[in-house]
N, C-alpha and C positions, 0 to 999 in steps of 0.2 A: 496316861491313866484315864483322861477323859473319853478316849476313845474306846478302849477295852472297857469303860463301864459301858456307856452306848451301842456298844453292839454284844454285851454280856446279856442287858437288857433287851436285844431286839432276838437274840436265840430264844430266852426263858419266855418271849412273847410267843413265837414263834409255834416251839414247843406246849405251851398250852392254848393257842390255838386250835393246834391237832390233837391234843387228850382231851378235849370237853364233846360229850357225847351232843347226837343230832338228832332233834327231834323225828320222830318219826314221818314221812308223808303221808300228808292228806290224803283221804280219799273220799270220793265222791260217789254216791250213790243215787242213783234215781228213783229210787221208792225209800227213801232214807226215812220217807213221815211216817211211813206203815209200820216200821218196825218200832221197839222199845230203845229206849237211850241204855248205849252201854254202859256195866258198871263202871265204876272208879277202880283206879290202878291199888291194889294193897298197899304197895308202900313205893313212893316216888323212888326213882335213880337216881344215884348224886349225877351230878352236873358232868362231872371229871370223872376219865377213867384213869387207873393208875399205870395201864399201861402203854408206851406210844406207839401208834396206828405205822407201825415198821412197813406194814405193807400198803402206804398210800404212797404214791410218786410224789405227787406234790409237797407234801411232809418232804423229804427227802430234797427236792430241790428248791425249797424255802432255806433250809438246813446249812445247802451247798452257795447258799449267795447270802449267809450269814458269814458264813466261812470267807469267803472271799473277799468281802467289806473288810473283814476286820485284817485279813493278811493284806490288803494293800493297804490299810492303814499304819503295822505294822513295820511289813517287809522294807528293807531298804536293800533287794536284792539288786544286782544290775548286771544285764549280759553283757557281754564282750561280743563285737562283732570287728570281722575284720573286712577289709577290700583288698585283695590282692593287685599288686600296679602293675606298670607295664613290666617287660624285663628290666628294659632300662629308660630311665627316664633322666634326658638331658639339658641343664640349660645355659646357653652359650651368654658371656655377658662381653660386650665389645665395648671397648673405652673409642672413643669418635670425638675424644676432646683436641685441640688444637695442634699440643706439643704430638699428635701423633702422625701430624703430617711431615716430622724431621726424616730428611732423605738420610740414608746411608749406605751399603753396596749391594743392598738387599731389596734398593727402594723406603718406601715410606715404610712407618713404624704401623700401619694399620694395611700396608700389603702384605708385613711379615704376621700380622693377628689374624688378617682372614688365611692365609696359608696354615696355621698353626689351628687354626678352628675348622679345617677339611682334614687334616691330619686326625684330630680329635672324634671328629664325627666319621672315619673310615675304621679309627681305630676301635669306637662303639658298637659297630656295625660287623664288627669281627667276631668283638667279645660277645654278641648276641647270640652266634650260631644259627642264623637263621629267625630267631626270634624278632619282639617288635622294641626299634628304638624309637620313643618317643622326642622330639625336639624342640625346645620352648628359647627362641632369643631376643634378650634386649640391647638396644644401644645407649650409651650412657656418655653423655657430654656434659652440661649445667642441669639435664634432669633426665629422666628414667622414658623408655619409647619404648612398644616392643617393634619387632621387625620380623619378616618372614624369613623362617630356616633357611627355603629354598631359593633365597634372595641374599643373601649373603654378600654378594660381590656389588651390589646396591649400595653397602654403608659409604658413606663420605665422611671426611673429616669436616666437623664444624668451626664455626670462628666463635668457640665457649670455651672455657676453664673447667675441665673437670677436677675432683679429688676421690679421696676414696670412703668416704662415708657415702656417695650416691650411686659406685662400687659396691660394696654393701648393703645396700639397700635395694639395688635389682636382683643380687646375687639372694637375697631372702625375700623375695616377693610372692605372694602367695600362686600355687600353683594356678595353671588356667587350662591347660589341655590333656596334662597326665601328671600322674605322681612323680615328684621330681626325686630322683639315687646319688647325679651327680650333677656339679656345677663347675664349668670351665670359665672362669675368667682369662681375659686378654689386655691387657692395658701395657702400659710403660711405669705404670708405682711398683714400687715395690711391695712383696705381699706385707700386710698391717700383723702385730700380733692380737689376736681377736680370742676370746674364748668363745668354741662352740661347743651345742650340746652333744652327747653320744652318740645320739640318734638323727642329728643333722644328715644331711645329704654330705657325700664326699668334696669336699673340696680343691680344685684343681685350679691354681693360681700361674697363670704361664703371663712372666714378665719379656716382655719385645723391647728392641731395639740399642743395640751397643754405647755406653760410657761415648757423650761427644762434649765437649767444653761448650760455654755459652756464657754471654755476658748480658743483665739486662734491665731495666731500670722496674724499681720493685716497688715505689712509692714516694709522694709528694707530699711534703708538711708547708705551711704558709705558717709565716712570724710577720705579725702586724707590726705597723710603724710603730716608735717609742719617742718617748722626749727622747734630748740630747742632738734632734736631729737625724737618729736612727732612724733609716726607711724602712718599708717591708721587705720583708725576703722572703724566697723559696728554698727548701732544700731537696737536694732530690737522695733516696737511698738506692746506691747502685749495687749489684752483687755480682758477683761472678763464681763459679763452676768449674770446677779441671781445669787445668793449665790455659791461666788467659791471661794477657798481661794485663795493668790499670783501663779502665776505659775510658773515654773522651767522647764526653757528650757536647752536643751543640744545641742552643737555644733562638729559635726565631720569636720574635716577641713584639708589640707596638713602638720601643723605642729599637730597634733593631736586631742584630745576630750576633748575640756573643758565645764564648767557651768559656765557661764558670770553670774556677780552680776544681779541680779532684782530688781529695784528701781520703788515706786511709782510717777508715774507721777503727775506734779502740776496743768496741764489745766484740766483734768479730774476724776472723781471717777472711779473705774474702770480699769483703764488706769495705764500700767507697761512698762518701759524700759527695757530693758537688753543691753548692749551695749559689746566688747572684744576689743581685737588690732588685726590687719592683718598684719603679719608679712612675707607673702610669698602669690603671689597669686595661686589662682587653683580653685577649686569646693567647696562650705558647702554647710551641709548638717544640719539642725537645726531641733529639735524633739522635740516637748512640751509633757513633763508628763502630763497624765493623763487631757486631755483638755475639756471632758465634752460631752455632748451629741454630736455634729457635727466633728466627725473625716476626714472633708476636708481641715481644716484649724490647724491640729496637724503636720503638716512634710513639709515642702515646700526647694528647692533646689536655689542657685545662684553660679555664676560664676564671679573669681574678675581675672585680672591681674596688680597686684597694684606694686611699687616697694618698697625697704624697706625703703629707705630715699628720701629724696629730692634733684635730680639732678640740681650742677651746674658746670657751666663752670665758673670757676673763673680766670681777664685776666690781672686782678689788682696786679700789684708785687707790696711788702713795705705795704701792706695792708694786715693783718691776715685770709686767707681763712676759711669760713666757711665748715664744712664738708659734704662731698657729697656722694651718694650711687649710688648703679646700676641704671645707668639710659639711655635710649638710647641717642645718643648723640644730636639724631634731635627735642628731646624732653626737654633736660635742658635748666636752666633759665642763659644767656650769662651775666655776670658780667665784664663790661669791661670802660674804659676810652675815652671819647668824645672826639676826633681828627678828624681834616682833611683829614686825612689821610686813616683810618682805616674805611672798611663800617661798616653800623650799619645793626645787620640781621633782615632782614623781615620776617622769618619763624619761630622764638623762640620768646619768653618772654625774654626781655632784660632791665637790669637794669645799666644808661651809667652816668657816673661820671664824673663831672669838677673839676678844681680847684677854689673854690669860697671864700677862707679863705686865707690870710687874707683880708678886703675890705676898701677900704682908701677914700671912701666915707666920707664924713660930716654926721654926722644925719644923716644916711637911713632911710627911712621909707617907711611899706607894703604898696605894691599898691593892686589894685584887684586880686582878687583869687577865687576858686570854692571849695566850704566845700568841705571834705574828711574825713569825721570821724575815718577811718582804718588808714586812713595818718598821720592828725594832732591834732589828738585826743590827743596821749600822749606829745606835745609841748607845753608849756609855750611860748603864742607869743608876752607876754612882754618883752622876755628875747633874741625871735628871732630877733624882733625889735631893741633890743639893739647890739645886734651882727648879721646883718644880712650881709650875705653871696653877694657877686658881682653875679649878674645875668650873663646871657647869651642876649648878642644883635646880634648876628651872626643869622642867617634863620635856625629856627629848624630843624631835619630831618624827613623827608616823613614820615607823619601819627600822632607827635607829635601834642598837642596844649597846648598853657600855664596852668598851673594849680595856680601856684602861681608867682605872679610879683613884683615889688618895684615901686615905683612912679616914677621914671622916664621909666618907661618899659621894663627894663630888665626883661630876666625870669629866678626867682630862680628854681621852679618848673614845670615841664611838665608831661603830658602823653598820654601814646597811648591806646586804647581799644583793637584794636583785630589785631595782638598777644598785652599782655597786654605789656606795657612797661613804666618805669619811667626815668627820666633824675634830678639828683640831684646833690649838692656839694659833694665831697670827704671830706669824713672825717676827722678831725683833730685827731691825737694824742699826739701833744707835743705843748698846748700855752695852753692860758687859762682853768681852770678847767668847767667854764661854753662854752667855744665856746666846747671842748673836752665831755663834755656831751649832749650838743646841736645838734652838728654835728654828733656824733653817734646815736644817737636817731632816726635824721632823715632819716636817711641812713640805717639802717637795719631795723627802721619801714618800710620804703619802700621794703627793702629787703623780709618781713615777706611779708606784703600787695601779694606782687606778687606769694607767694608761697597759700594764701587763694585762693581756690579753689571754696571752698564752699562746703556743702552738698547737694548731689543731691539722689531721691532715684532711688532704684535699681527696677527690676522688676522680682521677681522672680517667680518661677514655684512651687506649691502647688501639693504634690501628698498624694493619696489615702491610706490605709495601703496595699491593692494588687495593686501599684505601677500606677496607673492612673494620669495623669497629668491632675491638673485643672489650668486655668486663672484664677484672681479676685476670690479667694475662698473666702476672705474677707467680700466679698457680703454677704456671707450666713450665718458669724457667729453669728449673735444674733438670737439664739434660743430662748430666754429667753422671746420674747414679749409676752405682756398678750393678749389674744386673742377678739378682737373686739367685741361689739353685733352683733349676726347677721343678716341678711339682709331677711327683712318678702319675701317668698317663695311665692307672688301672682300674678297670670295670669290672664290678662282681656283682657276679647274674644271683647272686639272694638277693631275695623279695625283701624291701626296706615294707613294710606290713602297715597300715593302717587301722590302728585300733579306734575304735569305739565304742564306750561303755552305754548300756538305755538300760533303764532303769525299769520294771517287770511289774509296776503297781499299776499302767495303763491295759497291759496286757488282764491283769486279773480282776479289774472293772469292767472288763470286756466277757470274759468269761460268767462274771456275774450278770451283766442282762443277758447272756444267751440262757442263763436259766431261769431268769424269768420268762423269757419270749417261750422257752419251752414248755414249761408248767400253763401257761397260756392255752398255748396250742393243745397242751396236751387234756385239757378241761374244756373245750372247743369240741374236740374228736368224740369225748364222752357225752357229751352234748347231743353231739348231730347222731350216734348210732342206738343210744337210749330210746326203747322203746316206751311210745304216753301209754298212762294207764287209762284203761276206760270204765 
């Protein structure tokens, strides 16, 4: 509205502009003194005439760039413009990831892609009739390249992992040379179910290389030492692919060469453990026999520094020390007794002890607590109830928070996350035969708790038999897929069109100062061919 008033306003200016009469021109006379002063006009002329000056141009092109401000204020017209592209516009996308170097009677699985993408592009070059094929290729291993058309026989297989989201993502890359109609992919996946839009380019998904069996090691978890004398261990997950028997893997390692048991796994077919102990750390080296067609995923390498036992500081005298191995010292778990006195460290795992036996309570009874299944899984809390321990009502320390309470709010239990820490009763060893199983229970379950680590996996480095280092070998080892129908090879010479909408308010800003520039000119010209008056 604000606009149609502002240029409602600049017409109605506009317009009487051009209806207000002009005075007449001076003139000048050179004996002007000799004569008598003329009379006076009878009666003045209004200012305005009532009718508008239709026959001045300028009126008229004042008019037409009133008009035009206000339709591109208005207008929200927009044209449609198209590009028409080539006939056909192609883009080849070559998988060059590892598993495409597997031989088969055909050769590799990227001699049968580049033969499959000459077929493709002869068969473009048909459908044109003479017309132009455009040809746009990338290669695609761990990330996206392009490559020249005419170079084709160029690509090598890489020591990378592809998948098919980086498939996907060359196969929709914004054009570079011509409008793209169709897209031939070449790889060994098989095609993904993707939704595409209507108007995408056709999609040509041609999977290579025949169903071959493969065995190969897919990943590495570490389990730190434990009490009890538990060392560390590795486990490895093996899989296998089409008819392959169990495999046997071999480990060279610091304490030497062993063959870890192979155990079928329960979550899947298929699917094999092997698992050892790590009794010193350094460097393994793990070699699968005989693994099957894909030799990227037969030999891969990691690195541990693990120690042999489980470091503790133990600070509890009168209390039977559990036994402790090489450990540095900023690393063990601090076993010590809750005082005033003594700080509690902030930089270890610390497990700090009161005196909570015996408790001269009436009836105690639990108050709120927070499950812990590693904690009080193995308690009987009918029996903690009956003997339960004097809490703590003094201000826990820095990082603590209750874990478990009595009804009146004392805390039996506490703990801290990071560094991990518990706060518990000392243990009994001379009263009752239940508080004496009770109290130890709880106490070196805590103990254990803090020593659970957890499994985490490792990441190791996968190499070549002439020693090539790959990432994610893993990716590559199912050879075994059955190979998809494929995808009908046809080219349709319609023009996939390129629309573009532009919007017509710059164009009629434009046409507005050409009528000014012309009203201009055209009061310039009347100018210069006006004859002066003398």
């Amino acid at each position: 509205m604000i606009a149609v008033a502002i240029s409602a306003a600049l017409g109605l200016a506009a317009l009487a502009w051009y209806m207000q009469r002009r005075p007449p021109a001076r003139v000048r006379l050179s004996f002007a003194r000799l004569l008598p002063d003329p009379p006076d006009e009878p009666s003045p002329k209004p200012r305005f005439a009532p009718i508008p000056p239709v026959r001045s141009l300028p009126f008229w092109l004042h008019l037409l760039l009133v008009a035009l401000c206000l339709a591109a204020l208005l207008t929200d017209v927009r044209v449609s413009t198209s590009n028409a592209p080539q006939d056909i516009g192609l883009r080849l996308v070559v998988d060059v990831s590892h598993s495409m170097g597997v031989q088969d009677e055909m050769g590799t699985r990227l001699d049968s892609a580049l033969g499959l993408a000459q077929t493709i592009l002869e068969a473009a070059t048909e459908a044109a009739q003479g017309g132009t094929v455009c040809v746009d290729a990338f290669q695609v291993g761990a990330d996206v390249s392009r490559m020249q058309p005419d170079h084709l026989d160029a690509a090598r297989v890489r020591p990378e992992a592809g998948d098919i989201p980086a498939l996907l993502q060359a196969a929709r890359a914004d054009p570079d040379l011509c409008v793209i109609t169709h897209v031939a992919v070449l790889t060994d996946l098989p095609r993904p179910a993707v939704d595409r839009p209507t108007d995408a380019p056709q999609l040509i998904w041609a999977q290579v290389g025949s169903p071959q069996p493969n065995a190969g090691i897919v990943g590495v978890a570490y389990s730190p030492p434990q009490l009890g004398g538990r060392p560390a261990g590795v486990v490895l997950t093996l899989e296998t692919y089409g008819d392959m028997p169990p495999p046997v893997v071999t480990v060279q390692g610091p304490g030497g060469m062993t063959r870890p048991m192979v155990m079928q796994a329960i979550d899947r077919a298929g699917r094999y453990l092997a698992s050892f102990d790590v009794r010193r750390g350094g460097t393994f080296e793990v070699a699968l026999d005989k693994g099957g067609a894909y030799v990227g995923d037969d030999h891969l390498r990691f690195s541990l520094n693990t120690p042999d036992k489980i470091g503790i500081d133990w600070r509890i005298s009168g209390l039977p020390a559990v036994s402790a191995g090489s450990r540095k010292a900023e690393d063990d778990i601090v076993v010590m007794e809750l005082t005033s006195v003594d700080p509690v460290p902030q930089g270890n795992a610390v497990l700090l002890a009161y005196q909570g036996w015996p408790n001269e309570a009436v009836e105690p009874r639990i108050g709120a607590f927070v499950e812990d299944p590693a904690l009080f899984d193995p308690l009987n809390f009918d029996v903690l109830e009956r003997h339960l321990p004097k809490g703590l009502t003094a201000p826990l320390p820095t990082g603590f928070i209750p874990q478990l309470t009595s009804d009146d709010g004392a805390v039996i239990v506490a703990r801290r996350d990071n560094p991990p820490g518990l706060i518990l009763p000392l243990p009994v060893l001379t009263r009752d035969p239940d508080v004496q199983a009770l109290s130890q229970t709880l106490f070196y379950t805590g103990l254990q708790r803090l020593t659970q680590r957890g499994d985490h996996q490792l990441t190791p480095i996968w190499k070549t038999p002439d020693g090539t280092d790959i990432e994610t070998a893993w990716k590559e080892s199912d050879t075994a897929r059955p190979l998809s129908a494929p995808s009908e090879v046809r080219f349709s010479m319609q023009s996939a069109e390129i629309t573009r909408d532009t919007p017509i308010w710059p164009w009629l800003l434009l046409f507005a100062l050409v009528s000014i520039l012309a009203e201009r000119l055209w009061l310039l010209s009347r100018s210069l061919t006006r004859k002066p008056v003398r």
